[in-house]
KEKE-3310 file (N, C-alpha, C; in steps of 0.2 Angstrom, whole numbers, plus 5000, padded with zeros to 4 digits):
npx = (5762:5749:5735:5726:5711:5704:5691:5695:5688:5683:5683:5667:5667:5663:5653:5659:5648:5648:5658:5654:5641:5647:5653:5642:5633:5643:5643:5630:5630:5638:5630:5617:5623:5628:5617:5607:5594:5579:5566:5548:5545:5555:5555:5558:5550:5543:5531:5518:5516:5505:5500:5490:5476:5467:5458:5440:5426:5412:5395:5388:5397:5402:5415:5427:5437:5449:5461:5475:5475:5464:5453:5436:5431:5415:5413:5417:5412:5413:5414:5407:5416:5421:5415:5409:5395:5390:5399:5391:5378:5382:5386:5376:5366:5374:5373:5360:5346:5350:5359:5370:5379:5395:5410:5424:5438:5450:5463:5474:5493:5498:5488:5477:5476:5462:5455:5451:5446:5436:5429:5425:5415:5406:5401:5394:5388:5377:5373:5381:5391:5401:5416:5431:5447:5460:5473:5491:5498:5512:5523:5516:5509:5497:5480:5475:5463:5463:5462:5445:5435:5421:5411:5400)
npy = (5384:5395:5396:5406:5411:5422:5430:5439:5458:5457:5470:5470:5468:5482:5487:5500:5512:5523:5528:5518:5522:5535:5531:5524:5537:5543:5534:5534:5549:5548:5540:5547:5557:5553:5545:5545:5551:5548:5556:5556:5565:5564:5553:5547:5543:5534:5535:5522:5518:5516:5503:5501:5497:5502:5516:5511:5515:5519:5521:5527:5537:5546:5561:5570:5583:5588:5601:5607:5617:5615:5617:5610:5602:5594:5584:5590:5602:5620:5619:5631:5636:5629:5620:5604:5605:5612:5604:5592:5596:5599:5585:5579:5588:5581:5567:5564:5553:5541:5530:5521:5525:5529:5536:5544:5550:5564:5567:5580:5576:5585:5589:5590:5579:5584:5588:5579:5571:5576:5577:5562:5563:5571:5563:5552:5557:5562:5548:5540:5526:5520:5523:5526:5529:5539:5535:5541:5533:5521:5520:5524:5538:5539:5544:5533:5521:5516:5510:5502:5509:5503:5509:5506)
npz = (5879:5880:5869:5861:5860:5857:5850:5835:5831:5815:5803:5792:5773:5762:5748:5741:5735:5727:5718:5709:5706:5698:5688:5680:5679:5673:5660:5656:5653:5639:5633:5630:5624:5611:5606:5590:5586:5576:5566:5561:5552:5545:5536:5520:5509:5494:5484:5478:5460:5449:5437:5428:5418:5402:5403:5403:5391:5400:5401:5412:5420:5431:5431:5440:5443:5455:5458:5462:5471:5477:5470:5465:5446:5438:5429:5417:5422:5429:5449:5459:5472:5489:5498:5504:5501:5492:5483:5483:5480:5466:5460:5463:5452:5443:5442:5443:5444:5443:5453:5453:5447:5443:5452:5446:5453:5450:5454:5456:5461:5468:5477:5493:5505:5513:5502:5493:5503:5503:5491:5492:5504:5498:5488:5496:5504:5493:5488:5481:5476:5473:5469:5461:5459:5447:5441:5433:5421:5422:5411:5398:5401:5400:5409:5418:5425:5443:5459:5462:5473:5486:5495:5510)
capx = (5760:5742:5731:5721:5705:5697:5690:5696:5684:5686:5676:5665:5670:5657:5655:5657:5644:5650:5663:5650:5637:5650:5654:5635:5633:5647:5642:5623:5629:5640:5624:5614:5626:5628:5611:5604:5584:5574:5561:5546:5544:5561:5554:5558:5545:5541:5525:5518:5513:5497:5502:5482:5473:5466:5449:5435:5422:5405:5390:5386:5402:5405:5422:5428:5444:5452:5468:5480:5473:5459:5445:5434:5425:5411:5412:5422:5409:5415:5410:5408:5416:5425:5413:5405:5388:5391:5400:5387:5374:5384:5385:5368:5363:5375:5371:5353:5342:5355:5363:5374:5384:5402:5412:5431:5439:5453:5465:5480:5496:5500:5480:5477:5470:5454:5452:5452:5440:5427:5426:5422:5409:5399:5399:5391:5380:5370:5373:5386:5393:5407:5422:5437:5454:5463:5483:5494:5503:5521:5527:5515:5509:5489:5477:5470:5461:5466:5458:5440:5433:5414:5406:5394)
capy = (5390:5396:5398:5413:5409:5427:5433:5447:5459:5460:5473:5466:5472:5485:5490:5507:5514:5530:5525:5516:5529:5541:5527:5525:5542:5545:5530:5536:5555:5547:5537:5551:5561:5549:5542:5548:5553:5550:5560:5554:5571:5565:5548:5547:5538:5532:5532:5518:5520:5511:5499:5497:5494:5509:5517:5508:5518:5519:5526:5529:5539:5553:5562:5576:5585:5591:5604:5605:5621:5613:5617:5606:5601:5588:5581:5598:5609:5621:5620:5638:5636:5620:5616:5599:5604:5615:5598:5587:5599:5597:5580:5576:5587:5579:5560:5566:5547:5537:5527:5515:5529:5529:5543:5542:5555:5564:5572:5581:5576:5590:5593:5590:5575:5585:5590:5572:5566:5581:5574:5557:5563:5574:5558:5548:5562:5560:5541:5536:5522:5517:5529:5525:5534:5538:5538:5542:5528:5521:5520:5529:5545:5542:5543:5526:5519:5514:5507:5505:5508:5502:5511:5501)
capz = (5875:5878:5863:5863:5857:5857:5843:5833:5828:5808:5800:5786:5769:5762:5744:5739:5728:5723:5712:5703:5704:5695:5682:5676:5677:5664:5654:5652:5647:5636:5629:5629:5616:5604:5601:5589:5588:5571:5567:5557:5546:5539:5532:5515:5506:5487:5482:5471:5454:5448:5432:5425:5410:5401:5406:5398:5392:5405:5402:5419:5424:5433:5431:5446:5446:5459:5457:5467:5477:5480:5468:5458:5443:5441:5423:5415:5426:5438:5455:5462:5481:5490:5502:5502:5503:5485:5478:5484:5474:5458:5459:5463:5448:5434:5442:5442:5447:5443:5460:5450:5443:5446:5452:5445:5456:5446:5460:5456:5465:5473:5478:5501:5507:5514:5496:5490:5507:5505:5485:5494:5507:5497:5483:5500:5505:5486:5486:5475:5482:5466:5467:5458:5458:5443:5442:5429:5419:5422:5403:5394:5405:5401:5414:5418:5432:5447:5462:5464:5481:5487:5501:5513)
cpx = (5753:5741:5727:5718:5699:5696:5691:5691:5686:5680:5674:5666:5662:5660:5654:5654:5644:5653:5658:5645:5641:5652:5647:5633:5635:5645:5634:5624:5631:5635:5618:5616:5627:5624:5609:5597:5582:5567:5554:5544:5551:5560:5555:5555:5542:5536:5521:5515:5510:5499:5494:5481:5470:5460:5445:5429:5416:5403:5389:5392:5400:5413:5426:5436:5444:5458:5470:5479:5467:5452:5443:5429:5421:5408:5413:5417:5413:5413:5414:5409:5420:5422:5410:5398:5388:5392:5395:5383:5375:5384:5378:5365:5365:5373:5363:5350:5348:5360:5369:5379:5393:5408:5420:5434:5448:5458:5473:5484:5499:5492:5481:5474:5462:5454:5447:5445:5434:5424:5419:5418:5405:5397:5391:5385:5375:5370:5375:5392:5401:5409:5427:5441:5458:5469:5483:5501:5510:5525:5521:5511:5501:5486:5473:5467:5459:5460:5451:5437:5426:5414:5400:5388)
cpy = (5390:5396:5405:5413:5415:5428:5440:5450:5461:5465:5469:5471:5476:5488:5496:5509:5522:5531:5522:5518:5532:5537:5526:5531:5546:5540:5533:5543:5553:5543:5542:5557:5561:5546:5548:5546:5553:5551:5556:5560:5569:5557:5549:5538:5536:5529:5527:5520:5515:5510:5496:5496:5501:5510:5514:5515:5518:5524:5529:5532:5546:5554:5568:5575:5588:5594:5603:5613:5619:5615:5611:5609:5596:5589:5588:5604:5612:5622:5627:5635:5630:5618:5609:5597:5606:5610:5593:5589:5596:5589:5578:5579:5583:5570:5560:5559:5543:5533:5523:5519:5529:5533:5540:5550:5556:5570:5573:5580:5579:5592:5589:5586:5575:5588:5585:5569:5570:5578:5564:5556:5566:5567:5553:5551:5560:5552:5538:5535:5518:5524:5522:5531:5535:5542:5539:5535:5527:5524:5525:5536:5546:5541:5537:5524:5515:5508:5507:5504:5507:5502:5505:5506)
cpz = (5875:5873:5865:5857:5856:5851:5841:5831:5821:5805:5792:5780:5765:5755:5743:5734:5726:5719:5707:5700:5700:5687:5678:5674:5669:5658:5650:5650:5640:5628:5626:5624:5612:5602:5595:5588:5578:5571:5558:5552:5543:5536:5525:5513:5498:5488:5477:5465:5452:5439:5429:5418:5411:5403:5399:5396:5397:5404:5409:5423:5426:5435:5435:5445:5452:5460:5463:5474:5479:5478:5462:5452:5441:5433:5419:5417:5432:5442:5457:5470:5482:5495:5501:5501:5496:5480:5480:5478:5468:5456:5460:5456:5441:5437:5439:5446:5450:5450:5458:5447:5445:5448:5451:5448:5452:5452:5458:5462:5470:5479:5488:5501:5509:5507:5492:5495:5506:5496:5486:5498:5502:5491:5491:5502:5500:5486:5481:5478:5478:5469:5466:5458:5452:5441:5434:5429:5419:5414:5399:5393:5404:5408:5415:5427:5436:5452:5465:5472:5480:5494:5505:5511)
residu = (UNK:UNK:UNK:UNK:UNK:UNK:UNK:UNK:UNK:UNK:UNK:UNK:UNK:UNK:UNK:UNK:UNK:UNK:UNK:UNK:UNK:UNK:UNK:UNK:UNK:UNK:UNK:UNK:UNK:UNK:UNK:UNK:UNK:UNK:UNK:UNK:UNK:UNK:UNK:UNK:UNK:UNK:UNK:UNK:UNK:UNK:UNK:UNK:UNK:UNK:UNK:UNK:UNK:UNK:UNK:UNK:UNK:UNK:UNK:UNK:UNK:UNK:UNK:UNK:UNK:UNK:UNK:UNK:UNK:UNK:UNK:UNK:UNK:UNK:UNK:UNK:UNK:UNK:UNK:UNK:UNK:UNK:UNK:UNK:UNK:UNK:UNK:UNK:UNK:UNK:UNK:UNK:UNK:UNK:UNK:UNK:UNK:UNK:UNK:UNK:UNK:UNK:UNK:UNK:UNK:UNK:UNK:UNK:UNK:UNK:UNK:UNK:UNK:UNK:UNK:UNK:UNK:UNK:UNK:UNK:UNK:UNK:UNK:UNK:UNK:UNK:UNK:UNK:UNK:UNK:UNK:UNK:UNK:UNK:UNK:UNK:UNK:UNK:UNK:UNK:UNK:UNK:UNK:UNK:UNK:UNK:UNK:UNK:UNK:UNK:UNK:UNK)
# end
C-alpha cells in the first residue's frame, strides 16, 4: 500500500473581527449611558466657621463694611461710588500718616468676591499692609476676628 505523502492544502484559521467589533461597540454605548457626569456647580460645600477670641480693642484700627450689594463704609463713613480709587481716597483720609494701622475688613456674606478684593487693593494702593477679616461667632453670634493676613 503506497503512502501518499502529498501535502494537503489546509487553510489557516483566521479570526473574525466583526463579531468582535459589534460586541465593543455595544459594550461602550452601553458605557456611555450609564456613566454618569459630575458637574462642579453641583458641589455642595460647608463653609467653615471661625471659633476666635473677641476683638480686642486697637487704637490704630480701621473698620470697612462691605454689604452684600456691594457698597462700602470706612469706619461708619459712607463711601460715595464702588470704585477702588474712591475707596482707596477714604481710607487714605481716615488712616491719615499712620502705616501700621490695621484694616479689619467687615464683608457681609452674601457680598462678591470682587467686592471683598477691591477693599484689599485699594488698602495696598495707600499702604496698609495689616488686614484682618471678621467672622461671625459659632455660639454666640458676635462679630470677632478672624484671620489676619500681611502683605509684602
Amino acid at each position: 500500500m503506497p503512502m501518499n505523502f502529498r501535502h494537503r492544502r489546509t487553510e489557516e484559521p483566521e479570526i473574525n473581527l466583526i463579531p468582535f467589533i459589534d460586541v465593543l461597540l455595544v459594550v461602550l454605548i452601553f458605557l456611555m449611558l450609564t456613566t454618569t457626569y459630575s458637574r462642579q456647580t453641583e458641589l455642595k460645600i460647608n463653609l467653615p466657621t471661625a471659633d476666635a477670641q473677641s476683638t480686642k480693642a486697637r487704637p490704630k484700627e480701621l473698620s470697612i463694611l462691605v454689604s452684600a450689594d456691594g457698597r462700602y463704609m470706612v469706619n461708619q463713613q459712607q463711601v460715595e461710588g464702588r470704585s477702588v480709587e474712591l475707596l482707596a481716597a477714604a481710607l487714605s483720609r481716615q488712616a491719615g500718616s499712620a502705616k501700621d494701622t490695621i484694616v479689619v475688613i467687615n464683608a457681609d456674606a452674601a457680598a462678591t468676591h470682587q467686592s471683598v478684593i477691591n477693599v484689599m487693593d485699594a488698602a495696598r494702593r495707600v499702604g496698609l499692609h495689616q488686614l484682618t477679616f471678621a467672622t461671625q461667632g459659632q455660639q454666640t453670634g458676635s462679630a470677632d476676628a478672624a484671620a489676619a493676613a500681611n502683605e509684602p
